[in-house]
N, C-alpha and C positions, 0 to 999 in steps of 0.2 A: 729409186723407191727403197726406203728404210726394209727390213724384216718385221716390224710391225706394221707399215703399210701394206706389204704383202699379205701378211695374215690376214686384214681386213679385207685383202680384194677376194682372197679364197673367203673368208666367211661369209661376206655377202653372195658371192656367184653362187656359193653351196645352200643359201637363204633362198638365192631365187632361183635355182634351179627345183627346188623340190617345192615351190609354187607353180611354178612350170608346169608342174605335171598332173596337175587342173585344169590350169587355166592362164591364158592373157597376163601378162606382167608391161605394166606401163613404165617408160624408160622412167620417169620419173620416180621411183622406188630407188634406183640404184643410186643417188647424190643425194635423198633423205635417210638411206641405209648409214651410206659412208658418214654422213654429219654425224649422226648417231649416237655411231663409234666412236669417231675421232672428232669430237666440236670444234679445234681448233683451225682447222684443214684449212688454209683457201682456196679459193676458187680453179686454182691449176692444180692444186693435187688432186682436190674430188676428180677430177676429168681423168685426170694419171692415172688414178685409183680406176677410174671407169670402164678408161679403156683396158688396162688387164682383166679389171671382169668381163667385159663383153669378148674380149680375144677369148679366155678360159671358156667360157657358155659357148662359142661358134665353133670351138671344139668337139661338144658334146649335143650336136643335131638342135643348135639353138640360133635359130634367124632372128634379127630384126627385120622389122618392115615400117608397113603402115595401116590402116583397118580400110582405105580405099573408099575414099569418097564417101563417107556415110553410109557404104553399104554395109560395113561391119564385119568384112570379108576379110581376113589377113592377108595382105601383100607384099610377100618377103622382097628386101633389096639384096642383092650381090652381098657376100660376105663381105669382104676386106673393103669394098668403097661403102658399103651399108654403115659400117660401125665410123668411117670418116665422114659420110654425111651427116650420122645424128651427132656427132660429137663436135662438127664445124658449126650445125646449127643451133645445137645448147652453146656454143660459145658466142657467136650471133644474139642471141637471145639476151645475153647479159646479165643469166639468173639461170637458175637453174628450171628443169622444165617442172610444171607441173602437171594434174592431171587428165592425160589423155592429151598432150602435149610432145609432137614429136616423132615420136616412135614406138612399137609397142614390141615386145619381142613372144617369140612363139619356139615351144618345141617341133619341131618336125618330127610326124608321125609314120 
């Protein structure tokens, strides 16, 4: 990853971290962030890009999960296989996710 790649993963984690702290962030922000920034990106860097923001966020008391079954409950996965499972299954997908698509990530309170 370039130092302007970089920069981009810190500006977005640092985007969605102080949404964070409201509320519910759907994995789907973090690959309309990164295009954003950088339009040209394909499809392997936004994810590259991805996973350093989500590693940076699980740094900082930030799960991903899933909202569980329609109850609307957040259901944190495991750090380190959580951020491999939404990032296997956005690749699966074939596109990038969109909303309420996936995974959703939470601050731990």
């Amino acid at each position: 990853m370039s130092p302007d790649e970089a920069a981009i993963a810190v500006a977005v984690g640092e985007s969605i971290s102080r949404e964070l702290d409201e509320d519910y962030v759907g994995l789907w922000v973090i690959p309309w962030d990164i295009r954003r920034r950088l339009s040209l990106a394909d499809d392997d860097l936004v994810r590259e890009i991805a996973r350093a923001v989500l590693q940076g966020l699980s740094h900082s008391a930030v799960r991903i999960g899933d909202m569980g079954d329609g109850s609307g409950v957040f259901s944190p996965w495991p750090v380190r296989s959580g951020i491999e499972r939404a990032l296997r299954d956005w690749r699966e997908f074939g596109r990038d996710p969109n909303i309420g698509e996936i995974a959703w990530l939470a601050r731990e309170r």
